[in-house]
Structures are given as C-alpha cells and as structure tokens.
C-alpha positions in Angstrom: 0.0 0.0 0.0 1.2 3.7 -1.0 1.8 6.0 2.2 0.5 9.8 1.2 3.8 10.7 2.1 5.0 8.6 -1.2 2.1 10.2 -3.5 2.9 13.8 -1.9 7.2 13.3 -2.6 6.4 12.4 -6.2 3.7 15.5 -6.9 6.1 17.9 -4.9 9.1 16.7 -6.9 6.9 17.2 -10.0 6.2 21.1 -9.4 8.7 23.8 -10.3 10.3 26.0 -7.8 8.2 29.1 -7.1 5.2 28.3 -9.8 1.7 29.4 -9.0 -0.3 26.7 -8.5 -3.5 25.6 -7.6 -4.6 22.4 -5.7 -8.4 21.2 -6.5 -9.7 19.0 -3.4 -6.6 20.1 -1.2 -8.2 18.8 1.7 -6.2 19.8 4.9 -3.1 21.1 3.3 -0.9 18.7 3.5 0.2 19.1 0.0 0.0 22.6 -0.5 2.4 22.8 3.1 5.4 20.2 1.1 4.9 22.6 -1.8 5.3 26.0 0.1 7.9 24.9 2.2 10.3 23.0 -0.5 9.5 24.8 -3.7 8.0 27.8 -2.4 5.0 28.2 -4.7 2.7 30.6 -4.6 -0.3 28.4 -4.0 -3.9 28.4 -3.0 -6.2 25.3 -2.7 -9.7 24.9 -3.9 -11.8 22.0 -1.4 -15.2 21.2 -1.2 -15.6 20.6 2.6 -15.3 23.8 4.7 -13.8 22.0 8.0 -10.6 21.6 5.8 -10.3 24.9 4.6 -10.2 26.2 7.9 -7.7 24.0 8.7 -6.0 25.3 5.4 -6.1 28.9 6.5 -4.9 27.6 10.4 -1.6 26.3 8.6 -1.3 29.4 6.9 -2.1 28.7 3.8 -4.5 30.2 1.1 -7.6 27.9 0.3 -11.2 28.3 -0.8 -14.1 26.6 -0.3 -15.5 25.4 -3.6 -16.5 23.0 -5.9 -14.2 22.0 -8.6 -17.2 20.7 -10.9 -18.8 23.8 -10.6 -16.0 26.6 -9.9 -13.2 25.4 -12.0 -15.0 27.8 -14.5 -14.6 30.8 -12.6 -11.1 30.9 -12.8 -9.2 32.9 -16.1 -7.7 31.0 -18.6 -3.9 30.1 -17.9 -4.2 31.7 -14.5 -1.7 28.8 -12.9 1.5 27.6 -13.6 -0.1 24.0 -12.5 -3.3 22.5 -11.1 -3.3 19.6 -9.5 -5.5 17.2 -8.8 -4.8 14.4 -6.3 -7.0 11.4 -5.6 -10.1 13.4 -6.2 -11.1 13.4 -9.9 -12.9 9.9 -9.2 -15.2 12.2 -6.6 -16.2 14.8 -9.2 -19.6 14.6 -11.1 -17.8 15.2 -14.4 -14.3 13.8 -14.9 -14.4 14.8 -18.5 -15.5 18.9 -18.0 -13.1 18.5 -14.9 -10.2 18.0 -16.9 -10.9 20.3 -19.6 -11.0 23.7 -17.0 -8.1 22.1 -15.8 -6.2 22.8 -18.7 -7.6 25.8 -19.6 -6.7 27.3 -15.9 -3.1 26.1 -16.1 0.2 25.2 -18.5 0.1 21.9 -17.3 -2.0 19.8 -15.0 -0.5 17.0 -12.4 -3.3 14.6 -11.9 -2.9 11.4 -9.6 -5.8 8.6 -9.6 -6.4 5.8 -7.7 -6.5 2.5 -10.3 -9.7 0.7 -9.6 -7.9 -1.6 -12.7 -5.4 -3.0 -10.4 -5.4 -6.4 -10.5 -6.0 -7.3 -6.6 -8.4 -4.9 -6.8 -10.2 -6.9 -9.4 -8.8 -10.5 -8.0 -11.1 -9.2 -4.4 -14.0 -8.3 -6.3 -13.5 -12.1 -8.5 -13.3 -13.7 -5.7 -15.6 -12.6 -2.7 -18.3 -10.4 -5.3 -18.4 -7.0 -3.3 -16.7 -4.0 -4.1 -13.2 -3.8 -2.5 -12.3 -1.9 0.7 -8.9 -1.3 1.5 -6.6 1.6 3.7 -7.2 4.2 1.3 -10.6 3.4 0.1 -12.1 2.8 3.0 -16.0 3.1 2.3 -18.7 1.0 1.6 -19.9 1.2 -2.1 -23.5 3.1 -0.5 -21.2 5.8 1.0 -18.0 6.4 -0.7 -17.4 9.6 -2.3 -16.3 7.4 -5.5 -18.8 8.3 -7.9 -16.7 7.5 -11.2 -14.1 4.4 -10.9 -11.3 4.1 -13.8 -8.6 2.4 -14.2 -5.5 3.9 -16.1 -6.4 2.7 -19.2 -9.8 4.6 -19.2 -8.1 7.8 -17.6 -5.3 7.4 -20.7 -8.4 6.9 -23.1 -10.1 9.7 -22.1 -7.5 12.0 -22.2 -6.7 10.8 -26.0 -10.5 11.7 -26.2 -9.9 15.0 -25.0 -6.6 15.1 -27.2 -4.3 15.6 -24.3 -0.5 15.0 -24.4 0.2 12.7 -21.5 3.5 13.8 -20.6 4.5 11.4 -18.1 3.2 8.7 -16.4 4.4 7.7 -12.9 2.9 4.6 -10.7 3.2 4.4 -7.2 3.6 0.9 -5.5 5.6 0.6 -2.6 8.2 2.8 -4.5 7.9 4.6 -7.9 8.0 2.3 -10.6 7.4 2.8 -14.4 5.9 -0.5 -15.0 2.1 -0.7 -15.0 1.4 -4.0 -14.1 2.3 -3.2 -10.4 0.8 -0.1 -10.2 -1.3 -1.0 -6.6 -5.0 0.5 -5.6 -3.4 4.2 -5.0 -1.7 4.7 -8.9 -0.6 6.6 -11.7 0.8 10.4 -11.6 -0.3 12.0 -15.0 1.1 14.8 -15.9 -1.2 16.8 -18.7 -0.6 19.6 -20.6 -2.4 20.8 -23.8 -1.6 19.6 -27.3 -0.1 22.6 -29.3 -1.3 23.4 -32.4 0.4 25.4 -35.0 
C-alpha cells in the first residue's frame, strides 16, 4: 500500500520551484504545506468541505471553499502555472469537464488517480463479489465519495479523447515504478498539458 507521504514526494518533486499553483480537493493542506515549504509556490487550494479549509487557512495557507465541478469555470484562462489534482477526480460529477477547465486554468495539470484496474483490486471483487475496501478506500460502495471508478487505461483513453499530451506517467507501489502491471490501488501520476497546435 502507498503512504500519502510517497504520493505527496512524487507531486512535490513534479512542481517547479516558485510556480503558481493551484490544488483542487486540497483537503487539509498537506500538500499545499510540502509545496510552500520545498519549492515555495505561490499556492492556493480549492476544497469542497469547509472544516478543511479552515484547517487550510490555520496552517497558513491560502484555500477556498469550492467546488471544482462547478468553480473550475470561474477561474481565467492560464491563471496557474499548475493545477493539480490528487485522488479526487474519481469524486467529481464530471471527470471529463473537470479535466478540460483544468487545462484551460493552467500550462500543465499533475493529476494522480487511484486505479480501480489493479489487479488485486479486481482478483477481491472475482473472488468474494463485493466492491473492495482497503486503507485508502475505506468506504462501503453506498457511502463512498467514489462516484466514477477508472482504471489507467480509461483515464489514458479519455485523455486521448480530449486530445491531451500525457506527458508522463508515474505509478506508485511501494516505490515509484514505471511498470504498470504493479501499479497498486493508490496509482498513476499523469502529468497533462495541452496539445499545441500550430
């Protein structure tokens, strides 16, 4: 199983030094705090549940409480270096919009998902016939916030859809690994940006 500590290294290592960035579902800060304090962004969070904002703002950080499916669109084009998105795009009513204002409100977008795909994931659900619950995904399937399960296959097909460079793709397992077929229930970094056009 991943730590956040593991997932929060590899985003944090992915971020330039000083960019403006903005994290959607930042929950208590723990990310936007790595990020301040080893690349010192400039960066403000975005999180739907106003208990963690406050404990956002008692860090000392900037955050907002919003919805990303709604109030990604409120934002001006390019307005951040990067937005990331980690472990929350599986929460949102709209993957597909969600990804779009992502890249239209920053250069590049880091996006980390957890791989419903992975094959003990799908071994659990073969063999005992009820959704999985593990460390990380710890709710029943009447109460989890997991509205839209993927695995990286149908995040890399939907970002083809939505002609989107992918470009790089990181999976966590106990360590970083480029390999796929380890990638464990907590999996890929995918790093976005737009296609260019000239």
């Amino acid at each position: 199983m991943v730590n956040n500590r593991t997932d929060l290294e590899l985003i944090t290592s992915l971020v330039d030094k000083e960019a403006r960035i903005l994290d959607v579902g930042c929950g208590n800060g723990e990310l936007l705090k790595s990020l301040k304090n080893k690349k010192n962004v400039k960066g403000q969070g975005l999180e739907l549940k106003q208990e963690r904002v406050n404990k956002c703002v008692a860090k000392g950080l900037s955050a907002i409480q919003g919805n990303a499916d709604s109030d990604l669109s409120l934002y001006p084009d390019q307005s951040f270096d990067c937005v990331i998105l980690s472990q929350t795009i599986q929460a949102t009513n709209n993957p597909k919009n969600i990804l779009i204002e992502l890249i239209r409100i920053g250069k590049k977008a880091i996006i980390s998902i957890p791989n419903f795909g992975y094959w003990k994931v799908r071994l659990g659900f073969a063999i005992h016939g009820k959704m999985p619950i593990t460390e990380k995904l710890s709710n029943n399937w009447y109460d989890t916030p997991n509205i839209h399960l993927c695995s990286i296959l149908d995040f890399v097909d939907l970002c083809r859809e939505l002609n989107l460079k992918l470009r790089k793709q990181l999976f966590l397992n106990f360590q970083i690994t480029s390999d796929p077929l380890t990638v464990p229930q907590i999996a890929g970094q995918i790093f976005l940006e737009k296609r260019q056009f000239f």
